[in-house]
C-alpha positions in Angstrom: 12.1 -16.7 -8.6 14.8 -16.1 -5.3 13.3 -17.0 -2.2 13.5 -15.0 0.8 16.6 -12.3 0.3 19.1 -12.8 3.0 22.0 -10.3 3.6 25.7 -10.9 4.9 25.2 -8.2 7.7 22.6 -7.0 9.9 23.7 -3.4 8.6 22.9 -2.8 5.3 23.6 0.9 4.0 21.0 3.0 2.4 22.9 5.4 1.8 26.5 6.4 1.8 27.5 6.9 5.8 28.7 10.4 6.2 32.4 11.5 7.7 30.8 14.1 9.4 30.0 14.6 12.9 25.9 13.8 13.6 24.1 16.9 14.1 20.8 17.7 16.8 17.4 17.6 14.7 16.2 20.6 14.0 12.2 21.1 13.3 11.9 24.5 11.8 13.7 27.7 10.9 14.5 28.0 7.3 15.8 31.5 7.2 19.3 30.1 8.3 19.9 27.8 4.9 22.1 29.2 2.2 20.9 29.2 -1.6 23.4 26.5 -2.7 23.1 24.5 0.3 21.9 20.7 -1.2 19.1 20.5 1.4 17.5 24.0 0.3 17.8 23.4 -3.3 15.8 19.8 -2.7 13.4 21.6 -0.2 12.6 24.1 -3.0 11.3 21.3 -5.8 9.1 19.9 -2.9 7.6 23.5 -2.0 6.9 23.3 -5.7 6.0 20.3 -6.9 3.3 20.9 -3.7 4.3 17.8 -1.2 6.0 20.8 1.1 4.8 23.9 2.2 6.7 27.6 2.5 7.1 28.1 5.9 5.9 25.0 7.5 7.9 22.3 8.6 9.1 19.1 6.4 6.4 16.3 6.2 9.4 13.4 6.6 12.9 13.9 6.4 15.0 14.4 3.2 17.4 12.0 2.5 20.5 13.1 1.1 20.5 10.2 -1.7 18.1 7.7 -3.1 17.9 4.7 -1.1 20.7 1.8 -2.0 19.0 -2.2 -2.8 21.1 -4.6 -3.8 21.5 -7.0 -7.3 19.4 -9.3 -5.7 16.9 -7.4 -4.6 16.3 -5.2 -7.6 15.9 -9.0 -9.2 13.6 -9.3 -6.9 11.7 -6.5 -7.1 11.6 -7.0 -10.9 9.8 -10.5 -10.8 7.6 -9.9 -7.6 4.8 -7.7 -9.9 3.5 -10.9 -11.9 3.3 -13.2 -8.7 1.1 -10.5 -7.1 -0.9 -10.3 -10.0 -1.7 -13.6 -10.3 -2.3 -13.8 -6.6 -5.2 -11.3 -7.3 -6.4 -13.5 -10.5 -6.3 -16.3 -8.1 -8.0 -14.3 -5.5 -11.1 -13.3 -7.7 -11.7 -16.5 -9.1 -11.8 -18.1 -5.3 -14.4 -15.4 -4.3 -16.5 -16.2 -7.1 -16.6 -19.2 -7.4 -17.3 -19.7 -3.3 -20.3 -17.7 -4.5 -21.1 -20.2 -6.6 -19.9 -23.4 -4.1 -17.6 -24.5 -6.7 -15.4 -23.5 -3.5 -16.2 -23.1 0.2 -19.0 -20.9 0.7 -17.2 -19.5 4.0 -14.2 -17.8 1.6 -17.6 -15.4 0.3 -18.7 -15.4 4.0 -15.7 -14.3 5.6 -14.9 -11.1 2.8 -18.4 -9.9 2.5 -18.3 -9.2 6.4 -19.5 -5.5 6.7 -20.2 -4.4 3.3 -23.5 -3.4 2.3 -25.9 -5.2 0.0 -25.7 -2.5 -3.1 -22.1 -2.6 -3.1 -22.2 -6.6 -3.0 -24.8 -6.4 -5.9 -23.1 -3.7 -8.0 -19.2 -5.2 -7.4 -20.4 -9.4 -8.5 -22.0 -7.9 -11.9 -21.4 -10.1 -15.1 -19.5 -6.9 -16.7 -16.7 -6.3 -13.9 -15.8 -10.2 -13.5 -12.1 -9.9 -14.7 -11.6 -6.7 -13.8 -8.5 -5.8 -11.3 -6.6 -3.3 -9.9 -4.3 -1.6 -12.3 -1.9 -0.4 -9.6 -0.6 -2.7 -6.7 1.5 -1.9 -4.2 2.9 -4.0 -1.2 4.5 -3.1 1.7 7.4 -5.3 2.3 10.0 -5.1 5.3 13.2 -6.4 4.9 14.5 -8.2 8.0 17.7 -10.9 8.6 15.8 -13.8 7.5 14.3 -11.9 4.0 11.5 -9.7 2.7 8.3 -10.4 4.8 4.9 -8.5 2.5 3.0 -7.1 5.3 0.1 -5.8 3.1 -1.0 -5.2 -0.5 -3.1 -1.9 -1.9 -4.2 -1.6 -4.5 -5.8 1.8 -4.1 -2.0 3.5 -2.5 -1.1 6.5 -2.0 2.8 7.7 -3.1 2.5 7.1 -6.7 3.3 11.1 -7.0 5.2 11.3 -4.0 7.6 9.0 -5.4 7.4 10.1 -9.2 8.1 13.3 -8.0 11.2 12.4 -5.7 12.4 10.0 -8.4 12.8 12.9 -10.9 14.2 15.1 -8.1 17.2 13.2 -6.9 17.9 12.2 -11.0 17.9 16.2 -11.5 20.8 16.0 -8.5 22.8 13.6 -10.8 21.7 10.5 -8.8 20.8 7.3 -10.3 17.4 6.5 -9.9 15.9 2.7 -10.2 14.0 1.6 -12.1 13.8 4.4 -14.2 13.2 7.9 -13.5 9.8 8.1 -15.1 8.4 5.2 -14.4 6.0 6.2 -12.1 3.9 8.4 -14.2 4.8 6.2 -17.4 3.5 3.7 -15.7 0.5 5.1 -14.8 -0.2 6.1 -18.1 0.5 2.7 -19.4 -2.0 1.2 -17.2 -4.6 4.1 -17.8 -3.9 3.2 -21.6 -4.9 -0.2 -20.9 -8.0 0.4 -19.0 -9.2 3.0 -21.7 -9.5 0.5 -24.8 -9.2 3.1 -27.3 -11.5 5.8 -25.9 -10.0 9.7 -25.8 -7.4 10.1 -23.1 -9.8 11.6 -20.6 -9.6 10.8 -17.0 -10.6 12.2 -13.4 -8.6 11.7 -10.4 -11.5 12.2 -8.1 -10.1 12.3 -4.0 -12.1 12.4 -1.6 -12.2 14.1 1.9 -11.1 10.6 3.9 -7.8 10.7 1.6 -7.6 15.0 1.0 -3.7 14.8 2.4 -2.8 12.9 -0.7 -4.5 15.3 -2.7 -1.5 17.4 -3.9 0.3 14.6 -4.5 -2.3 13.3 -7.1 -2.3 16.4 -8.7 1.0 16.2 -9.4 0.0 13.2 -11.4 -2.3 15.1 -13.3 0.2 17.8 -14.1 2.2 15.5 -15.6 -0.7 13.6 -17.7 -1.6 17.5 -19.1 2.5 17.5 -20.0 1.9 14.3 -22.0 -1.2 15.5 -23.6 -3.9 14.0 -21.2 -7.3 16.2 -20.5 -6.8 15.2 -17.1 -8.3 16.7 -13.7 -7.9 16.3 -10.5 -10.9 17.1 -8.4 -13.1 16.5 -5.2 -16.5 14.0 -6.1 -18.6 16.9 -5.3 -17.1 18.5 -8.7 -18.8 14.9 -10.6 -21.5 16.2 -13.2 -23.6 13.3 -14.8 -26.1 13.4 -18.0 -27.2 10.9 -20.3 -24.5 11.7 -22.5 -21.9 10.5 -20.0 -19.8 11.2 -17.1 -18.6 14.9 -16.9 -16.3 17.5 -14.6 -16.7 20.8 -13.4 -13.2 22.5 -13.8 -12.5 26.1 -14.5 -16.3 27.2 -14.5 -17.0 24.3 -17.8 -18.2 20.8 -17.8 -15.5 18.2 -19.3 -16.3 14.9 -20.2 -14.2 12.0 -19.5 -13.9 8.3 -20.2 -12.1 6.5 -17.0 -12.3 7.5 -13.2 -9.2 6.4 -11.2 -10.7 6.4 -7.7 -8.7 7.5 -5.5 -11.0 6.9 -2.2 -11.7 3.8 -0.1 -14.8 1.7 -0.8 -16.0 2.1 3.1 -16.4 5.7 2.5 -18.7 5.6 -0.4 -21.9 6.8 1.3 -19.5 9.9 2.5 -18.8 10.5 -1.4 -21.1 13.5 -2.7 -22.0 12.6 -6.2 -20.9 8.7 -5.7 -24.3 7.3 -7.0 -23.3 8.9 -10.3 -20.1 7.6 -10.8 -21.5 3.9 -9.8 -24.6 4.7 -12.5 -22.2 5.4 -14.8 -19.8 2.7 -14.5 -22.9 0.2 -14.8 -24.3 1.7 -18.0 -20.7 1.4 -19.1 -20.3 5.5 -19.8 -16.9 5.4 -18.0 -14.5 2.9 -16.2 -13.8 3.2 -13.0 -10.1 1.9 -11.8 -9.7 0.6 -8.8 -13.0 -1.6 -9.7 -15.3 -1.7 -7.0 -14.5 -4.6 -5.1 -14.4 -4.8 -2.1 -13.1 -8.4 -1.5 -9.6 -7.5 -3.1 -8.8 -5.1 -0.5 -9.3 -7.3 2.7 -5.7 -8.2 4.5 -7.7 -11.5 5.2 -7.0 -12.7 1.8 -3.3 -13.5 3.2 -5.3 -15.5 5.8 -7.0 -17.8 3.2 -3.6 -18.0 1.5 -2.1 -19.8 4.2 -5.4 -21.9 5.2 -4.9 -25.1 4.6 -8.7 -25.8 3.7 -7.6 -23.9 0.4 -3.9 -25.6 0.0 -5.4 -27.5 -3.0 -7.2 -24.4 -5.0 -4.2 -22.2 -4.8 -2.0 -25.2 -6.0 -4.1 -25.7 -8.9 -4.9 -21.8 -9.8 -1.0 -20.6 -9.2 2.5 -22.0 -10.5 4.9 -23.5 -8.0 7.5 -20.7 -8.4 4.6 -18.2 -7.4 3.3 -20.4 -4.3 7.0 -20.5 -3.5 7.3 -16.9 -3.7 4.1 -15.8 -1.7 4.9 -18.2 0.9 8.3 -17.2 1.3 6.9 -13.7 1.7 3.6 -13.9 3.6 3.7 -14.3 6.9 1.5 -16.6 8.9 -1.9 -14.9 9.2 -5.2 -15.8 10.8 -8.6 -14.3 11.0 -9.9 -13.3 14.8 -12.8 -15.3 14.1 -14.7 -15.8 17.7 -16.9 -18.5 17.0 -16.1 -22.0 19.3 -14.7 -24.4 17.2 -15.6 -28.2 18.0 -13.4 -30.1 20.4 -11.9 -32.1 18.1 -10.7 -28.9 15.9 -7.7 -26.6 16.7 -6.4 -23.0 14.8 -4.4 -23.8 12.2 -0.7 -23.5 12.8 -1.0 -21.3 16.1 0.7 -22.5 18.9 1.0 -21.4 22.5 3.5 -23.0 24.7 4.7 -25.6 21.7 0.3 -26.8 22.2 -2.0 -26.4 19.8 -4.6 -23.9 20.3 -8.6 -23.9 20.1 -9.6 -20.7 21.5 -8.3 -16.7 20.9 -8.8 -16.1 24.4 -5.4 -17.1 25.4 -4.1 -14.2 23.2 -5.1 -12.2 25.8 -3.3 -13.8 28.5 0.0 -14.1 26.7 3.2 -12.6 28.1 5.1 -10.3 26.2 7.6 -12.7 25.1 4.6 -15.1 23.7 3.0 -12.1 21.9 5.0 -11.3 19.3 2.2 -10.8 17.1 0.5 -7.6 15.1 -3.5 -7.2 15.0 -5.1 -5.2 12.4 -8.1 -4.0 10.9 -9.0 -6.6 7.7 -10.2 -3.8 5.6 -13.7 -1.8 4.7 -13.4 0.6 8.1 -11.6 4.2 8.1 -9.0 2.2 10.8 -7.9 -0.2 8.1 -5.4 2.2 6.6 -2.1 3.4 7.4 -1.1 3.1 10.3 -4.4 3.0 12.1 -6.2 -0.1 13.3 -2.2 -1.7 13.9 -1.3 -3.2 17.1 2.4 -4.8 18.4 1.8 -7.3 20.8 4.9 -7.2 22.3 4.6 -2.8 22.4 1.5 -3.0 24.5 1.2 -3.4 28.3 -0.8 -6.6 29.3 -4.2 -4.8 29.8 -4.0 -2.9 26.1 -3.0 -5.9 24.3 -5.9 -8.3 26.5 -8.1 -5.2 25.7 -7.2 -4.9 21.9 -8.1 -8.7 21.4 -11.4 -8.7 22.9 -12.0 -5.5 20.7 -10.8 -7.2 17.8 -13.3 -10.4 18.7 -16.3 -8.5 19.6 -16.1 -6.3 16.6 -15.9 -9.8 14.0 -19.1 -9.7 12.7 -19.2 -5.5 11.3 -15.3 -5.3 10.6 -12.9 -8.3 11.2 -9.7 -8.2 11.8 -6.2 -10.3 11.6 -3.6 -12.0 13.4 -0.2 -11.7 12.0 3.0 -13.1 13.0 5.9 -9.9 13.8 8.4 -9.9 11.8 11.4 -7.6 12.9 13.2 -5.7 10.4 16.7 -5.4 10.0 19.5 -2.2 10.9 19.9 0.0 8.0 21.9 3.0 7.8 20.7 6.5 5.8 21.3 9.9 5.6 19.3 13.2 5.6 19.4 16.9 5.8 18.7 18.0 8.6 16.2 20.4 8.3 17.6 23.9 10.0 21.4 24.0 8.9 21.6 21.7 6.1 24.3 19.5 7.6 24.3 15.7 6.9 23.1 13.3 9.5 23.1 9.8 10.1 20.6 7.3 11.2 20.2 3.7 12.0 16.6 2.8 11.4 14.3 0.2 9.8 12.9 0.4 6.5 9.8 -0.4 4.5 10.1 -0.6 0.6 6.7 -0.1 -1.5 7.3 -1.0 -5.4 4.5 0.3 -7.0 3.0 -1.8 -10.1 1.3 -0.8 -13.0 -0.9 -3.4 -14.8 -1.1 -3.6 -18.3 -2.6 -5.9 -20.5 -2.0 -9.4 -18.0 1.5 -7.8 -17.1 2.3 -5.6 -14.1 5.5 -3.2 -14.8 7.8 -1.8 -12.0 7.7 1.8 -12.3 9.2 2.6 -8.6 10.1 2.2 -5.2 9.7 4.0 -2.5 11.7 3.5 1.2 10.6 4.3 3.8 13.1 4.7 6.9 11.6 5.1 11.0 14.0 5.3 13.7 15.5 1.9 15.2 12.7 2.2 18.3 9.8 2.7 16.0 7.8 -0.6 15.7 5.4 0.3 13.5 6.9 1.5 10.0 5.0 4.0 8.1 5.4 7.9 6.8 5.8 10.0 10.1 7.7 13.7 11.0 11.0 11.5 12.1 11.3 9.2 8.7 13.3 9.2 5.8 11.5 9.1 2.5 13.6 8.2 -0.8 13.0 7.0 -4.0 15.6 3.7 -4.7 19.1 2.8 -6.9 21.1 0.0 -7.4 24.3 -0.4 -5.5 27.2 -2.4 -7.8 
């Protein structure tokens, strides 16, 4: 397994750089763009694979080829899948057995924060212990120095964006990586896997919290129906139970079905009409539920407790060296806003202010904006602990926001906790797009954010895509907006 990737320039082409003049942004306007025209003809699928809409402007901006990686980094990319996997194995074993005191009861402490007793009770059953996630996604920046992982889902959105855009540019004649299906054969793969033999019959059920990713998941289930799936897409409310099993309302009938892939976040639950059901259901084992229900592998403080050197030994002993080598080449240094006074003789792990050791968060406050290069965000379990929201840059902030944002992020410790991350700066990269009223080819410097998307399978997690996301150069924080470029990836020679 590499180590972090390093590149020979700060400027790494996405995308071929264009020898034409760069063009003002357009933001709407469609009337002007000629049938043939490259941009119209990609603009077109979108409208009908439903991630656009006629007549309303573009949702990102289209790039005018997949997004170039590297030999190395598609290398990369191809190992990373397994290392994260086991990092979850590792993950749930450490939470249950703090539960247990095989190890430190705090590890339990810290991850139940905020979650409510009937969850807790429902997610430690006998009959989910070895369950996991069968889809994980980070989010990785790549910067001068290597990839940095900034988070892992494992309930992510894009899986039909980027199946979608995958098959797309390959209809364009442009290579696609890994393959141009592997999204949605990987999602059947890892649905296959979680239905042990029982009829292909699954519900993507989204809820209201997550409705903008709802046409992109029903893309997914349009092309389950293609491979002979009974698959549906629908909102909880649509859940029917009976002591038969679990059950769908679609097209005026009732449709039974064996696995749920939930596609809503585990905070929402008690906003989730029909939600008792599915959680009835799953514990009289009538239908699985993928994502399982637990809440302590979707906490960004689990890259705290990587780092922590209370746990050095237990990770050691759960993980092999090339793993512990990859994920701490890639995980930044991470701590939890914890606000309780630590004795005098005890410091914060690895922080430093001022080459000193520190004892106290307070001084985050006080910290120029040279000294605060750091990020704060949301652990997980709160409707701020997703996307962009609940992310602060230290260094973007004036003095009195940031001092604000840490108190905030203290106070709130014991219903929602948050991290400490150390900012990690990603490098130049060049793409191109369409812009969005003539069709002419523009060019932009920006940063990028690259999500492979993992399908798990049977103790093995497949690549089936990735998806790059390019901001503007001034953007700090890197995420789907109006002035990004969204592509699928190839492999540059």
């Amino acid at each position: 397994m590499p180590g972090p990737l390093h590149t020979s320039s700060t400027i790494n082409p996405g995308s071929i750089i264009s020898s034409q003049s760069d063009q003002p942004g357009g933001s709407s306007s469609y009337n002007s763009l000629i049938s043939d025209n490259p941009y119209s003809i990609l603009r077109e699928t979108l409208i009908k694979d439903g991630l656009f809409v006629s007549g309303k402007e573009d949702l990102w901006r289209v790039a005018c080829h997949p997004f170039a990686l590297s030999m190395e980094e598609a290398r990369f990319f191809e190992q990373l899948g397994q290392h994260l996997l086991l990092f979850y194995q590792a993950l749930n074993r450490l939470y249950l057995d703090s539960l247990k005191g095989i190890q430190p009861s705090w590890v339990a402490e810290y991850l139940d924060i905020g979650k409510p007793d009937d969850l807790l009770t429902f997610a430690r059953m006998n009959r989910f212990k070895n369950h996991l996630p069968g889809v994980i996604r980070p989010d990785l920046i790549p910067t001068t120095s290597g990839m940095v992982l900034t988070e892992l889902d494992s309930v992510p959105g894009g899986i039909g964006l980027t199946g979608s855009l995958s098959r797309m540019y390959a209809q364009q004649g442009d290579p696609v990586w890994p393959r141009t299906e592997g999204l949605i054969n990987g999602f059947i793969h890892m649905l296959k896997g979680v239905l042990q033999g029982q009829p292909p019959r699954v519900a993507v059920v989204v809820s209201d919290e997550a409705e903008a990713y709802r046409p992109e998941m029903q893309w997914v289930v349009t092309q389950l129906q293609h491979e002979g799936w009974e698959a549906y897409c629908v909102h909880p409310r649509d859940v029917r139970f009976t002591e038969e099993g679990l059950f769908v309302h679609y097209a005026g009938q009732d449709h039974p079905i064996s696995v749920v892939y939930r596609f809503y976040e585990l905070f929402d639950l008690k906003n989730i009409p029909k939600g008792e059901l599915i959680l009835y259901s799953a514990k009289k084992g009538r239908v699985v539920v993928t994502p399982p229900y637990k809440p302590w592998l979707e906490e960004k403080l689990a890259l705290a407790l990587f780092h922590h050197p209370m746990l050095e030994r237990f990770w050691e002993q759960s993980l092999k060296p090339e793993t512990i080598g990859c994920l701490r080449a890639l995980i930044p240094a991470t701590w939890i806003l914890d606000p309780r006074p630590l004795p005098p003789s005890a410091v914060i792990p690895g922080l430093r202010h001022g080459n000193r050791a520190v004892s106290d968060w307070r001084w985050l406050g006080e910290a120029s904006q040279k000294e605060r290069q750091y990020v704060i965000k949301v652990s997980g379990f709160s409707d701020q602990a997703w996307g962009s929201r609940g992310v602060s840059i230290g260094h973007d902030m004036s003095q009195a926001q940031w001092k604000e944002t840490v108190n905030q992020a203290l106070d709130k410790f014991e219903v929602s906790p948050s991290v400490l991350q150390a900012f990690h700066k990603g490098r130049l990269v060049v793409v191109e797009y369409y812009d969005d009223v003539s069709g002419a080819i523009i060019s932009m410097e920006g940063r990028a954010r690259l999500s492979p998307y993992y399908f798990v399978n049977e103790g093995q997690a497949e690549l089936g895509g990735v998806l790059a996301t390019i901001c503007p150069k001034d953007k700090k924080v890197i995420h789907g907006m109006r002035d990004a470029v969204l592509a699928p990836c190839t492999v540059s020679e």
